[in-house]
Backbone atoms as SQL, in Angstrom:
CREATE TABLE atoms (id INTEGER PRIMARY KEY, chain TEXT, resi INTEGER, resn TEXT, atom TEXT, x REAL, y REAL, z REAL);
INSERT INTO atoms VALUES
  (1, 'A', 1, 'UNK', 'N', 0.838, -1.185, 0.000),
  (2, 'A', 1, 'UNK', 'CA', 0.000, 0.000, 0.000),
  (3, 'A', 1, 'UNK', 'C', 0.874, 1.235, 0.000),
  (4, 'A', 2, 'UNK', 'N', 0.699, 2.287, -0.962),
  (5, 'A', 2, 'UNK', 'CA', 1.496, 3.413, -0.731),
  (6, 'A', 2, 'UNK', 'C', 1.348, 4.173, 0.362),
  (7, 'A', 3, 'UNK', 'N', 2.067, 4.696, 1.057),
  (8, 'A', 3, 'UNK', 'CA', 2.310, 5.590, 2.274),
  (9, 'A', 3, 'UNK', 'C', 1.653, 5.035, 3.088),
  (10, 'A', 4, 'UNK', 'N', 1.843, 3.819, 3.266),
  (11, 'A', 4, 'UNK', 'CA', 1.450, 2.875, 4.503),
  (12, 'A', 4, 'UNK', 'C', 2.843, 2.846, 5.255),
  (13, 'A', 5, 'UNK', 'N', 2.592, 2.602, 6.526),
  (14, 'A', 5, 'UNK', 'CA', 4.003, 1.912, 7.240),
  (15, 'A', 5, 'UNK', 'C', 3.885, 0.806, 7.791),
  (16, 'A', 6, 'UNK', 'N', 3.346, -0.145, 7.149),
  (17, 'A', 6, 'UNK', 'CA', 3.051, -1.678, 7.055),
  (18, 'A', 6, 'UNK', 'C', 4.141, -2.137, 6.517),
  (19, 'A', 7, 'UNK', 'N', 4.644, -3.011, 7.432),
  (20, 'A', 7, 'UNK', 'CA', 5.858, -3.962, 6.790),
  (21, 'A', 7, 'UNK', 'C', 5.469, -5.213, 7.791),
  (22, 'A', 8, 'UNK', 'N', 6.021, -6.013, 6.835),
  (23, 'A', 8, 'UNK', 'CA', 5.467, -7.434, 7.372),
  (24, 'A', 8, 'UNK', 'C', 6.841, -7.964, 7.997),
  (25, 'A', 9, 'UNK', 'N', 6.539, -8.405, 9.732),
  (26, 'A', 9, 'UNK', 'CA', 7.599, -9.086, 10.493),
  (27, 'A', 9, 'UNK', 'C', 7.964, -10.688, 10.409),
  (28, 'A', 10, 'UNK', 'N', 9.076, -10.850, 9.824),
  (29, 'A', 10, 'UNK', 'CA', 9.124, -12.317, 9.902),
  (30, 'A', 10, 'UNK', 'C', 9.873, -12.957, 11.088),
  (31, 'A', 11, 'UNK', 'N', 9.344, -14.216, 11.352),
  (32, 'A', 11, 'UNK', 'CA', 9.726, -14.376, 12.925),
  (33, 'A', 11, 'UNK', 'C', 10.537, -16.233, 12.580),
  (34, 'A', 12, 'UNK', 'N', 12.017, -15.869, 13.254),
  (35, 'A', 12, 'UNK', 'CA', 12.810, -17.480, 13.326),
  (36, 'A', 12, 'UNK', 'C', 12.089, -18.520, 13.435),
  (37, 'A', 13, 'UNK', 'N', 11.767, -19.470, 12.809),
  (38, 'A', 13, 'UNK', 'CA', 11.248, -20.841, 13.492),
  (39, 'A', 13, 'UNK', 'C', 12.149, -22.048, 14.321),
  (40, 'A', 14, 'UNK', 'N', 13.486, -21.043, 14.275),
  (41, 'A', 14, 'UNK', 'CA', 14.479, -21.469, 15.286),
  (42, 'A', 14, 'UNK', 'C', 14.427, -21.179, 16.315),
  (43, 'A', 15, 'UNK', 'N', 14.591, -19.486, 16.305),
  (44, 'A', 15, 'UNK', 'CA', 15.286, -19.059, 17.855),
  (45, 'A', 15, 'UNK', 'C', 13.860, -18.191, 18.330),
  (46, 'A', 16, 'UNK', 'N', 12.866, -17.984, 17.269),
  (47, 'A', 16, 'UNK', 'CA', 11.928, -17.310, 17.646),
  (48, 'A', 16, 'UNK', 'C', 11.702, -16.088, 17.395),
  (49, 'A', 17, 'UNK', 'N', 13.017, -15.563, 16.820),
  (50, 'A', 17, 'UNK', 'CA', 13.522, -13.925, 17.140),
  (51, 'A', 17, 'UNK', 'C', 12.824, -12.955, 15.999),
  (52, 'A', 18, 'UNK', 'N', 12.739, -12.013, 15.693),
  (53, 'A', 18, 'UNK', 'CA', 12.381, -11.395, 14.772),
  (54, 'A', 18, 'UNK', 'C', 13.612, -11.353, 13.512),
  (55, 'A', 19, 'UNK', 'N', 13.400, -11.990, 12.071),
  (56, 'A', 19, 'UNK', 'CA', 14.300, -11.774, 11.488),
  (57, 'A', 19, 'UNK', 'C', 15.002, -10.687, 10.870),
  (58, 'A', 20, 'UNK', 'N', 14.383, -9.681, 10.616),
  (59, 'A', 20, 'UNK', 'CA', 14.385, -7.976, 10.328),
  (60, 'A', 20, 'UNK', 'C', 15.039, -7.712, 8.938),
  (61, 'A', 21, 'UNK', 'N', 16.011, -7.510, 8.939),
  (62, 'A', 21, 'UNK', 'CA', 16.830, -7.125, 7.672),
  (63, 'A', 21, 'UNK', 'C', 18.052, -8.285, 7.325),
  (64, 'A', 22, 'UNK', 'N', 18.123, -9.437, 8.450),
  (65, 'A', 22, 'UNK', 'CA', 18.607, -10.390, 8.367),
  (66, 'A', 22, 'UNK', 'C', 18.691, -11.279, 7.429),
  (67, 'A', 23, 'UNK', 'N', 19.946, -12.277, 7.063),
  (68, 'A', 23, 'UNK', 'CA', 19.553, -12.966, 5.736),
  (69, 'A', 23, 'UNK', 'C', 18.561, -13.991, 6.267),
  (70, 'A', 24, 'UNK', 'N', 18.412, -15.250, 5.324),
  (71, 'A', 24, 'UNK', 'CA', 17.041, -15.875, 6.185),
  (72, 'A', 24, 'UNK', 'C', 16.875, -16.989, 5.020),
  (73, 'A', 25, 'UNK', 'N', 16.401, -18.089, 5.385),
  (74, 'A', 25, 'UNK', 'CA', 15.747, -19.332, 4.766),
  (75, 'A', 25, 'UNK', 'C', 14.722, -19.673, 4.795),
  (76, 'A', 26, 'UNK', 'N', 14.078, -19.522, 3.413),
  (77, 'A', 26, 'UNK', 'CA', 12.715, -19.962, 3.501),
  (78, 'A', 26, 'UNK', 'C', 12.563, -21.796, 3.545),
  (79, 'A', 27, 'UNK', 'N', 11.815, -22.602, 4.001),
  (80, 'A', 27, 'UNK', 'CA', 12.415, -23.949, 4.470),
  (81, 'A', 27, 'UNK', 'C', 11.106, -24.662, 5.030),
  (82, 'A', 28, 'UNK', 'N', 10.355, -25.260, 4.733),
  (83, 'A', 28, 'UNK', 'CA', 9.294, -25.941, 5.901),
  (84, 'A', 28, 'UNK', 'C', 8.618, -25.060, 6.048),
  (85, 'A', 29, 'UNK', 'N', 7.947, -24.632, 4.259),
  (86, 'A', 29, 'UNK', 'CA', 6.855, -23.247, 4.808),
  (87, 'A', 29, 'UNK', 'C', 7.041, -21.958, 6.033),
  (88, 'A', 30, 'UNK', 'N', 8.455, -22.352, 6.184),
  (89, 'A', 30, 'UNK', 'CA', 8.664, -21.415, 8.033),
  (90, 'A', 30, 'UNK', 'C', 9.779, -20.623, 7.242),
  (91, 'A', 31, 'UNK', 'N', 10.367, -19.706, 8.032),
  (92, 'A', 31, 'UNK', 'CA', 11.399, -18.335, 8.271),
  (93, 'A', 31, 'UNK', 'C', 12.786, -18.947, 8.745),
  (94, 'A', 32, 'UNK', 'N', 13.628, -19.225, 8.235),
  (95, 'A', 32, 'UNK', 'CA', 15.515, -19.037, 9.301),
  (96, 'A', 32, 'UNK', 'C', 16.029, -18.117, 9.412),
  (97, 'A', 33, 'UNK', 'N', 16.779, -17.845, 10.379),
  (98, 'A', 33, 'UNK', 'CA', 18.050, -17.168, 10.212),
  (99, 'A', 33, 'UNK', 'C', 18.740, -18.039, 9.974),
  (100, 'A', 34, 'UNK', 'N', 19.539, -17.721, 8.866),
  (101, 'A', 34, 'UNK', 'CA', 20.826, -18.884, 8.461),
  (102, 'A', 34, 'UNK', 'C', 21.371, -19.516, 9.441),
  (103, 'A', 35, 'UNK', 'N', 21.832, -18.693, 10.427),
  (104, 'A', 35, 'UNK', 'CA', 22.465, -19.565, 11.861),
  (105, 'A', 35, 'UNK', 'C', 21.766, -20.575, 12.380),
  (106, 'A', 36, 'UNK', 'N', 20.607, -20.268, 12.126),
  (107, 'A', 36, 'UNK', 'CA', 19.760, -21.315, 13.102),
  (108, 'A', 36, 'UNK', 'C', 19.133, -21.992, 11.886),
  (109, 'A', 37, 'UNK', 'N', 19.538, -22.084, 10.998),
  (110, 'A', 37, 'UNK', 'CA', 18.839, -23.246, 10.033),
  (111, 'A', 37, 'UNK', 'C', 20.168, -24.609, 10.334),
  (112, 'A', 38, 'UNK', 'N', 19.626, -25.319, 11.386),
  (113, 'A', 38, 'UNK', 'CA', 20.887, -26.053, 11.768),
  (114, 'A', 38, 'UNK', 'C', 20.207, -27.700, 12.133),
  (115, 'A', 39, 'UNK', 'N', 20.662, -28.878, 11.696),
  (116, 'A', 39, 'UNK', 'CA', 20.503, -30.238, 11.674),
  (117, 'A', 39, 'UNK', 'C', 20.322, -30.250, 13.385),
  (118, 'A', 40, 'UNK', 'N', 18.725, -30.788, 12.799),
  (119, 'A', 40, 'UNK', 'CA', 18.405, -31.343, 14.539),
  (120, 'A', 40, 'UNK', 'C', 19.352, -32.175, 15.285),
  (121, 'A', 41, 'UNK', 'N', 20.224, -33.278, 15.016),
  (122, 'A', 41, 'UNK', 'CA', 21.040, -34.120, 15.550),
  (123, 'A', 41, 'UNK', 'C', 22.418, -33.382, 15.848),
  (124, 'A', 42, 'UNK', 'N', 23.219, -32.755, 15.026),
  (125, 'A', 42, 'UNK', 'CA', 24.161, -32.689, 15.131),
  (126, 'A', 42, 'UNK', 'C', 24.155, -31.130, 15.368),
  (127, 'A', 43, 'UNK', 'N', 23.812, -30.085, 14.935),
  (128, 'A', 43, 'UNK', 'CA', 23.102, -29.400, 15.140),
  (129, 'A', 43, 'UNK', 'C', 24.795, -28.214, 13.913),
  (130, 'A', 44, 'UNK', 'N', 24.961, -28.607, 13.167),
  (131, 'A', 44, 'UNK', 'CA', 25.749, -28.193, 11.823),
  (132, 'A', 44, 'UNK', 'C', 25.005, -27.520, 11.183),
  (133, 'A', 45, 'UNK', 'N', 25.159, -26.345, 10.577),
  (134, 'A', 45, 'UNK', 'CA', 24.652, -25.869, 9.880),
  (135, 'A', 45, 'UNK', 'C', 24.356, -26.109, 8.428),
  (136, 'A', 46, 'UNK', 'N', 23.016, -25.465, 8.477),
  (137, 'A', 46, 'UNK', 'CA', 22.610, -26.240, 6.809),
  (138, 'A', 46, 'UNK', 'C', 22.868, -25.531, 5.438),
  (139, 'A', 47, 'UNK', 'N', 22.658, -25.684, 4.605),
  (140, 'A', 47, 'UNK', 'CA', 22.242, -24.883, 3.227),
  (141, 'A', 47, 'UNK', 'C', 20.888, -24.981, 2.255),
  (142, 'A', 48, 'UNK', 'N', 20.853, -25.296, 1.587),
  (143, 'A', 48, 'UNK', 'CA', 19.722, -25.474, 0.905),
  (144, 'A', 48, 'UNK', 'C', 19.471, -26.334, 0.675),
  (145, 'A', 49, 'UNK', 'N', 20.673, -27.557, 1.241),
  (146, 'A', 49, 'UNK', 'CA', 20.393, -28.917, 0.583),
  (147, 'A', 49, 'UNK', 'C', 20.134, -29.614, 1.990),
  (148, 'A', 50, 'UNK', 'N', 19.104, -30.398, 2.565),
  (149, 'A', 50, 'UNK', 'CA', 18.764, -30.761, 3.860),
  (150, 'A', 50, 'UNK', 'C', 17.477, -31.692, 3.837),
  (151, 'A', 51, 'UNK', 'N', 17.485, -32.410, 4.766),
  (152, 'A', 51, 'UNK', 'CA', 16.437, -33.461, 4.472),
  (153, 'A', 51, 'UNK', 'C', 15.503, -33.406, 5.644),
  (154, 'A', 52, 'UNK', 'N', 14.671, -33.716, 5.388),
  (155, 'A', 52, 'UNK', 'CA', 12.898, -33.086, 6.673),
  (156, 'A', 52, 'UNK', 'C', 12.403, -34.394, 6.439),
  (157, 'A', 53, 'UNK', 'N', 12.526, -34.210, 8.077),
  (158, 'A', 53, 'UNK', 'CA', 11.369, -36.224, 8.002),
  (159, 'A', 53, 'UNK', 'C', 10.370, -35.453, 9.742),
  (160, 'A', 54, 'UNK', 'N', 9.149, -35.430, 9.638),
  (161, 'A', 54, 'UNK', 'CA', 8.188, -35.359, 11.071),
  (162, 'A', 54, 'UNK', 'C', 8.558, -33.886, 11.475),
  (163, 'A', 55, 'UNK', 'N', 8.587, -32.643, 10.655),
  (164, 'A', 55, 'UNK', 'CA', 9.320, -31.217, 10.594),
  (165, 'A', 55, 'UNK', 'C', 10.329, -31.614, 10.962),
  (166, 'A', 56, 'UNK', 'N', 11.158, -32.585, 11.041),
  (167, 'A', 56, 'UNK', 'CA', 12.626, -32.161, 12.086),
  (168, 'A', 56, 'UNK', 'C', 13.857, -31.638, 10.656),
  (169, 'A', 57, 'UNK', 'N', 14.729, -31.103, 10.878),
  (170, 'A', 57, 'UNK', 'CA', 15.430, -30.888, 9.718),
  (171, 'A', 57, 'UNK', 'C', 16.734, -31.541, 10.110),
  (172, 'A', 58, 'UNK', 'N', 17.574, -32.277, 9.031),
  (173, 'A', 58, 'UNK', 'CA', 18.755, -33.114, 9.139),
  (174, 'A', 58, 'UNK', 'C', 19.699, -32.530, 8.413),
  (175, 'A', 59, 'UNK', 'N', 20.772, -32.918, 8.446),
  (176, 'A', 59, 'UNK', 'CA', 21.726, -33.272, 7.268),
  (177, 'A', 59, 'UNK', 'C', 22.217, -34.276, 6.852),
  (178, 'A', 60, 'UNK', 'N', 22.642, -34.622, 5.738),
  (179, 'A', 60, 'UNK', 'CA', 22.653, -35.837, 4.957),
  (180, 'A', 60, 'UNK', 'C', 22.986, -37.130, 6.023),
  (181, 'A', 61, 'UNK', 'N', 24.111, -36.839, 6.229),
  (182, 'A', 61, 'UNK', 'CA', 24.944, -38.088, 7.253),
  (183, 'A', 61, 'UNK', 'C', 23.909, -38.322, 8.289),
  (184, 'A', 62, 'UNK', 'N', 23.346, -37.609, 9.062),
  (185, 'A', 62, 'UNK', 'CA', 22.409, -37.576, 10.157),
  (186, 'A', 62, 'UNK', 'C', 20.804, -38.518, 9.707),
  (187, 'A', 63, 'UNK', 'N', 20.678, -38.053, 8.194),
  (188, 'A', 63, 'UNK', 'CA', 19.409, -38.849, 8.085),
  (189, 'A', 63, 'UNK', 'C', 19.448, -40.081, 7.607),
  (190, 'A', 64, 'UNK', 'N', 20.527, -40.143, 7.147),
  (191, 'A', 64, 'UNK', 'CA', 20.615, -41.489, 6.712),
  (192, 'A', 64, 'UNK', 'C', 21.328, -42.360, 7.511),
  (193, 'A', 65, 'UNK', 'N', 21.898, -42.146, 8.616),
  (194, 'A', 65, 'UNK', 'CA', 22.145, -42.557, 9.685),
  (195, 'A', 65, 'UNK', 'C', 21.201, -43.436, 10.622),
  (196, 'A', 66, 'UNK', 'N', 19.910, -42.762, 10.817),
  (197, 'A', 66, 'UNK', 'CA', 18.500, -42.672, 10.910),
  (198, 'A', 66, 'UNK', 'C', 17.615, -43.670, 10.584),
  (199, 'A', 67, 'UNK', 'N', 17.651, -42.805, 9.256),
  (200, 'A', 67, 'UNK', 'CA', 16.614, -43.701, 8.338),
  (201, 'A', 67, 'UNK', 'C', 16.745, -44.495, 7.347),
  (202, 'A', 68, 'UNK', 'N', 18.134, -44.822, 6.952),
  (203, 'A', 68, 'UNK', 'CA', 18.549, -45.539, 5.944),
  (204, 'A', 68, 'UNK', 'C', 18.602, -46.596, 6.351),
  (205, 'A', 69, 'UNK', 'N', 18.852, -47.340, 4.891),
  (206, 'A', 69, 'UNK', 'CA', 19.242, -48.971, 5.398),
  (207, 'A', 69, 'UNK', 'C', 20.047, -49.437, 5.504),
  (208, 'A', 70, 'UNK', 'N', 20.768, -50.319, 5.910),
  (209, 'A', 70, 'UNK', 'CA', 22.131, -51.034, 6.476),
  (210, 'A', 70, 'UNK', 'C', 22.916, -52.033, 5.649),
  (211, 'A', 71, 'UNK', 'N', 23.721, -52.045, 5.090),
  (212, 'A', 71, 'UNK', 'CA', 23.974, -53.031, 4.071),
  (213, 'A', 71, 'UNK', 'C', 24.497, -54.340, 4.938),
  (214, 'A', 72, 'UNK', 'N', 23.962, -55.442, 4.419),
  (215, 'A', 72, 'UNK', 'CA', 23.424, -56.908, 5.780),
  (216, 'A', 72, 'UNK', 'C', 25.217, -57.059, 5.571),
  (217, 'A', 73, 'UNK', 'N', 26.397, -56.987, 4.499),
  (218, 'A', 73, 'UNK', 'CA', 27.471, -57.563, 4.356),
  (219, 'A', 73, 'UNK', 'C', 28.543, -56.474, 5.230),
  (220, 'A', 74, 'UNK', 'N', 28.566, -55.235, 5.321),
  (221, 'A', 74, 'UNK', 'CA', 29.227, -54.638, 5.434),
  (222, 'A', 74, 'UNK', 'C', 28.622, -53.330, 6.653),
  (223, 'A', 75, 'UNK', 'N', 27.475, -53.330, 6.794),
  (224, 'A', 75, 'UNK', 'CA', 26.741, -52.716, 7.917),
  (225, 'A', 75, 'UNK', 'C', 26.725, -51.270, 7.808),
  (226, 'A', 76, 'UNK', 'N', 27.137, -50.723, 6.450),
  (227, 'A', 76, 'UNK', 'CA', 27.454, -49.055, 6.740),
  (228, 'A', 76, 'UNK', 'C', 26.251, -49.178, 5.782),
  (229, 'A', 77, 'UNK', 'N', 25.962, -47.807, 6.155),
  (230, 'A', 77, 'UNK', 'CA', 24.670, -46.867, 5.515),
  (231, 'A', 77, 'UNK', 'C', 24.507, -47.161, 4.121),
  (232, 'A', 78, 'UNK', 'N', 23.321, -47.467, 3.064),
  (233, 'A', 78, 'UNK', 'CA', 23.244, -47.667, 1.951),
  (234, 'A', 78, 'UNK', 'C', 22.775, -46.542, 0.876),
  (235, 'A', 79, 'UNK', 'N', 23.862, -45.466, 0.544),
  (236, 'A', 79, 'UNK', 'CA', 22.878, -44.276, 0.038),
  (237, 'A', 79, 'UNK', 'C', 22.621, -44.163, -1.529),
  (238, 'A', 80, 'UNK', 'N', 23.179, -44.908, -2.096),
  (239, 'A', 80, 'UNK', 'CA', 22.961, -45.234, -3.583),
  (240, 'A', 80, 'UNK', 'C', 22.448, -46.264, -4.080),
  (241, 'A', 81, 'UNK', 'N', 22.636, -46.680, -5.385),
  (242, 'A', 81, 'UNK', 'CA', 22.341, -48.050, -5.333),
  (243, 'A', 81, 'UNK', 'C', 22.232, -49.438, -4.925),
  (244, 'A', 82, 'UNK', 'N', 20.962, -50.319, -4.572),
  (245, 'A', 82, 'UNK', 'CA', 21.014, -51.199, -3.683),
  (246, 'A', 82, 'UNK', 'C', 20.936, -52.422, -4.444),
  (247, 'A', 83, 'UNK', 'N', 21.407, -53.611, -4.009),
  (248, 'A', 83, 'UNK', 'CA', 21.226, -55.055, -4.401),
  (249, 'A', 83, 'UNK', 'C', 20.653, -55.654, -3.314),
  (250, 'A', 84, 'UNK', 'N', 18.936, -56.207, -3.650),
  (251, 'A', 84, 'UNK', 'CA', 18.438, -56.625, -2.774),
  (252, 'A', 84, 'UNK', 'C', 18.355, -58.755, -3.000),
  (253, 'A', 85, 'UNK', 'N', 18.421, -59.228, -1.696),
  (254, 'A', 85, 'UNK', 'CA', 18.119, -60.717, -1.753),
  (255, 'A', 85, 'UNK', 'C', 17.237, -61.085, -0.357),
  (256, 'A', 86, 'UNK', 'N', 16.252, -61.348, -0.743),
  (257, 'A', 86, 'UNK', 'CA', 15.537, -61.765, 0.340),
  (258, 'A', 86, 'UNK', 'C', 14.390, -60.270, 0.967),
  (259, 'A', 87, 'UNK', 'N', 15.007, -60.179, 2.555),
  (260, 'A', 87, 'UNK', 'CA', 14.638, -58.943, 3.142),
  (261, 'A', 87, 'UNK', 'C', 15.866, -58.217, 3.449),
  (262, 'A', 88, 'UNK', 'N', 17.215, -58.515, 2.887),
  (263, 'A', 88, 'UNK', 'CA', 18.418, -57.983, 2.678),
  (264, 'A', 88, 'UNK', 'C', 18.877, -57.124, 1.648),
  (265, 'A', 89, 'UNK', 'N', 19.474, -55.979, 1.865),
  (266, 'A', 89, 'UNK', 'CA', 19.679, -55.153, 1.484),
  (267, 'A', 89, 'UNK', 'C', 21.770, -55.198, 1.390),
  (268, 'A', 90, 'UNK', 'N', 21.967, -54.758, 0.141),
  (269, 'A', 90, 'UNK', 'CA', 23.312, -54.262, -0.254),
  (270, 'A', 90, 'UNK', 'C', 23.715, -53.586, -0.607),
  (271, 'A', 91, 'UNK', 'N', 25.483, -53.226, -0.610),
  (272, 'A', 91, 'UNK', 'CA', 25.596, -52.145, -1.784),
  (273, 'A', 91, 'UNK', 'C', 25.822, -53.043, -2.580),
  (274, 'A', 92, 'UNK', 'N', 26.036, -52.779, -4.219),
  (275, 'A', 92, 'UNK', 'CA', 26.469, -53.366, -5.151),
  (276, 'A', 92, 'UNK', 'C', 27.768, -53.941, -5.091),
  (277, 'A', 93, 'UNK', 'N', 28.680, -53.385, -4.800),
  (278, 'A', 93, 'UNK', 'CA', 29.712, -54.234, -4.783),
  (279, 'A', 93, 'UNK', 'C', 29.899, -54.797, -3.055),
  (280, 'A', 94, 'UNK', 'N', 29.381, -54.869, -2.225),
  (281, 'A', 94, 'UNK', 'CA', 28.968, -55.865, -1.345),
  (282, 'A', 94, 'UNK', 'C', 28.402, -57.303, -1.549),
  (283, 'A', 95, 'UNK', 'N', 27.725, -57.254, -2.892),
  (284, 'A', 95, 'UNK', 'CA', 26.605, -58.753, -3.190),
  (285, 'A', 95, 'UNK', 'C', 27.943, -59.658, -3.610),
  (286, 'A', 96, 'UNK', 'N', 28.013, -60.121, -2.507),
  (287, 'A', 96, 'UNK', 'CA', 29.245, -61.331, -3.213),
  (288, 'A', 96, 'UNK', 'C', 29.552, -62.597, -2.594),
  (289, 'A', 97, 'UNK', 'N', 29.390, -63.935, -2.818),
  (290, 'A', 97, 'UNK', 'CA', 29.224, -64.826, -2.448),
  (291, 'A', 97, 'UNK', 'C', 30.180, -65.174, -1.244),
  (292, 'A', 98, 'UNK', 'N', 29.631, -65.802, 0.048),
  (293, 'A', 98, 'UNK', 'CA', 30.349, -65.930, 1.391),
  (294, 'A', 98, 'UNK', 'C', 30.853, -66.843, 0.879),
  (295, 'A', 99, 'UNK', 'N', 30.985, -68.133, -0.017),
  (296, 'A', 99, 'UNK', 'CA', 32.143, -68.593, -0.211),
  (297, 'A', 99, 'UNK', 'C', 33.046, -68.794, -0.399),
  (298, 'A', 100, 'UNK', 'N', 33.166, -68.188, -1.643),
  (299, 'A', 100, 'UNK', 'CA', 34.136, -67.914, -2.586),
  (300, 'A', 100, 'UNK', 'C', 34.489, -66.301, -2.952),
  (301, 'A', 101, 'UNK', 'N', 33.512, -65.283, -2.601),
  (302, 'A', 101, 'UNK', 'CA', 33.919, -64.122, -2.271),
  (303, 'A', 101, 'UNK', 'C', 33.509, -63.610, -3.804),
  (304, 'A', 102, 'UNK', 'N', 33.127, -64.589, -4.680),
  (305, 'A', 102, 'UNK', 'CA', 32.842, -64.002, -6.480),
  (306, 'A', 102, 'UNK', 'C', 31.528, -62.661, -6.288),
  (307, 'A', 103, 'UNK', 'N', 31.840, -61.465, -7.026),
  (308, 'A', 103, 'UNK', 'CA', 30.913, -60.915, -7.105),
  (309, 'A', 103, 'UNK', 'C', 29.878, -61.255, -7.931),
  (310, 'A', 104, 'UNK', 'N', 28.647, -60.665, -7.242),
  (311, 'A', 104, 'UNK', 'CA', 27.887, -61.061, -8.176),
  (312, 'A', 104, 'UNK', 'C', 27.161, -60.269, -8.558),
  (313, 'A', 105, 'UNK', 'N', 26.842, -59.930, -9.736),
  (314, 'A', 105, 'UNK', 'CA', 26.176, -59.128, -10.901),
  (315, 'A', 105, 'UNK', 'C', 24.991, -58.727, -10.895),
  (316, 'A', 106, 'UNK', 'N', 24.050, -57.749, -11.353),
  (317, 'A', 106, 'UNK', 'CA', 22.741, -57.425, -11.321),
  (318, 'A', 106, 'UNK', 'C', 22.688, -58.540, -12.499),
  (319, 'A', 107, 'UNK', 'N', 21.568, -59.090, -12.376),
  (320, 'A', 107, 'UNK', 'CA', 20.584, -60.663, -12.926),
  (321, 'A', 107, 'UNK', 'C', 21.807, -61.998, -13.179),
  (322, 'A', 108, 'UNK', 'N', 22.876, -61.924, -12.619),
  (323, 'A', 108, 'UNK', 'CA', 23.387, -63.229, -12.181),
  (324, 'A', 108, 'UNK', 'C', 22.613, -63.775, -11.159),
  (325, 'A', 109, 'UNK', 'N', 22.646, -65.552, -11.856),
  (326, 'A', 109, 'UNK', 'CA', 21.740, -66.304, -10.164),
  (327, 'A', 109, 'UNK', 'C', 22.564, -66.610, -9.030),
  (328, 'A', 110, 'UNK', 'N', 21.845, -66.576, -7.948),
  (329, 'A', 110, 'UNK', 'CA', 22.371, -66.687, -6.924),
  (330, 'A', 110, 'UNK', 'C', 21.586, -67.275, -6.053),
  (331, 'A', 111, 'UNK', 'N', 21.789, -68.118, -4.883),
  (332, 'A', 111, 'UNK', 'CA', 20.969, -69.049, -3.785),
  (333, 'A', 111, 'UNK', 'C', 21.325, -68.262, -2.744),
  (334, 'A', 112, 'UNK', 'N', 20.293, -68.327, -1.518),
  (335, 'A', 112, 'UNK', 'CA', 19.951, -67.427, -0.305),
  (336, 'A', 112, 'UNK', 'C', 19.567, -68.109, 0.226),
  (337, 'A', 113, 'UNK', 'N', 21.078, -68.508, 1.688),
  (338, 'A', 113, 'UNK', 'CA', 20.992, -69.575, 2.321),
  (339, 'A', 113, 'UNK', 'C', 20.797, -69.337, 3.452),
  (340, 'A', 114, 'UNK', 'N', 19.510, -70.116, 3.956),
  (341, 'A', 114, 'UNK', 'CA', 19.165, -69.610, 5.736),
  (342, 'A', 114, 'UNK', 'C', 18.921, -68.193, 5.640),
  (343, 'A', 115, 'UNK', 'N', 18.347, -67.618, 4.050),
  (344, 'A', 115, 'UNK', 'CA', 17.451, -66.031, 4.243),
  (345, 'A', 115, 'UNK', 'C', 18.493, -64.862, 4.657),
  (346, 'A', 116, 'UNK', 'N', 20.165, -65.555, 4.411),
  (347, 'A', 116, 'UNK', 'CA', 21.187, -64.263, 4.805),
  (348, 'A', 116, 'UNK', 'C', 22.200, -64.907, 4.080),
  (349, 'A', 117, 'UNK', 'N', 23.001, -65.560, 3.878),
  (350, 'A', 117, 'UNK', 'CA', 23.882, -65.814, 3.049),
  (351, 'A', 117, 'UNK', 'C', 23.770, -66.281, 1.597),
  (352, 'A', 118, 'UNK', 'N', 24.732, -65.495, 1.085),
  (353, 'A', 118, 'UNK', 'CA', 24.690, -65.279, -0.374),
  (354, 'A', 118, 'UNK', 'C', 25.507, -66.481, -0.929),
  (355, 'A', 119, 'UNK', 'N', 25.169, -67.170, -1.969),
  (356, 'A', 119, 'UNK', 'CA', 25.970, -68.155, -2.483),
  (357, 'A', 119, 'UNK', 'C', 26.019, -67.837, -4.389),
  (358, 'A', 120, 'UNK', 'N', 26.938, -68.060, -5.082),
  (359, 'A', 120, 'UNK', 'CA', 26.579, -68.072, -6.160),
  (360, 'A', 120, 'UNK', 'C', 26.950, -69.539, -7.498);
C-alpha cells in the first residue's frame, strides 16, 4: 500500500527472534536465520540442501544414519544403489558370495541360504 508503514515481520522458526533485515531461509513453509537453520542431531549448519522427516530438519549423514538402510554384508549406511536378496539389502559391490567371495552381478543367479547368506 502506498504511504502505509506496514511492513510485514518475519519471525525465526528457530530461535523465535524477529528476522528484520537479516539474511534468512525460507524452508518448511517457516522463516531461518541462516544460523539457526541447523541439523536437529548434530546441530551443523545447513544450506539449501537438507532433508525433513516429522518437521525435524537433518543433514545428509544424520538422516541417513537414521533412516537408511544397512547393508546386511558390510553394515554401513546404503545411500545409492542397492542389491536386494531376500529382506536384505546391499551395496552393489557388497553382493558377493560368502564362499568364494565371487561378485555377483545385477541378474546373475544366486541361492539365499538360511534367508542371509549369499551363495553363487
Amino acid at each position: 500500500m502506498e504511504g502505509s508503514d506496514f511492513t510485514e515481520t518475519l519471525s525465526c522458526a528457530g530461535c523465535m527472534n524477529n528476522i528484520g533485515n537479516d539474511d534468512y531461509v525460507c524452508a518448511l513453509n517457516q522463516n531461518w536465520h541462516k544460523d539457526c537453520f541447523r541439523c536437529s542431531v548434530c546441530d551443523v549448519g545447513l544450506t539449501t540442501w537438507y532433508f525433513e522427516k516429522e518437521g525435524l530438519l537433518f543433514c545428509r549423514d544424520d538422516y541417513w544414519m537414521r533412516f537408511g538402510e544397512s547393508c546386511h554384508q558390510c553394515a554401513q549406511v546404503i545411500t545409492g544403489p542397492v542389491m536386494a536378496a531376500g529382506s536384505h539389502r546391499y551395496h552393489p559391490e557388497c553382493f558377493s558370495c560368502c564362499s568364494c567371495a565371487a561378485h555377483i552381478e545385477d541378474g546373475q543367479s544366486y541361492a539365499l541360504h538360511e534367508r542371509s547368506r549369499l551363495y553363487w
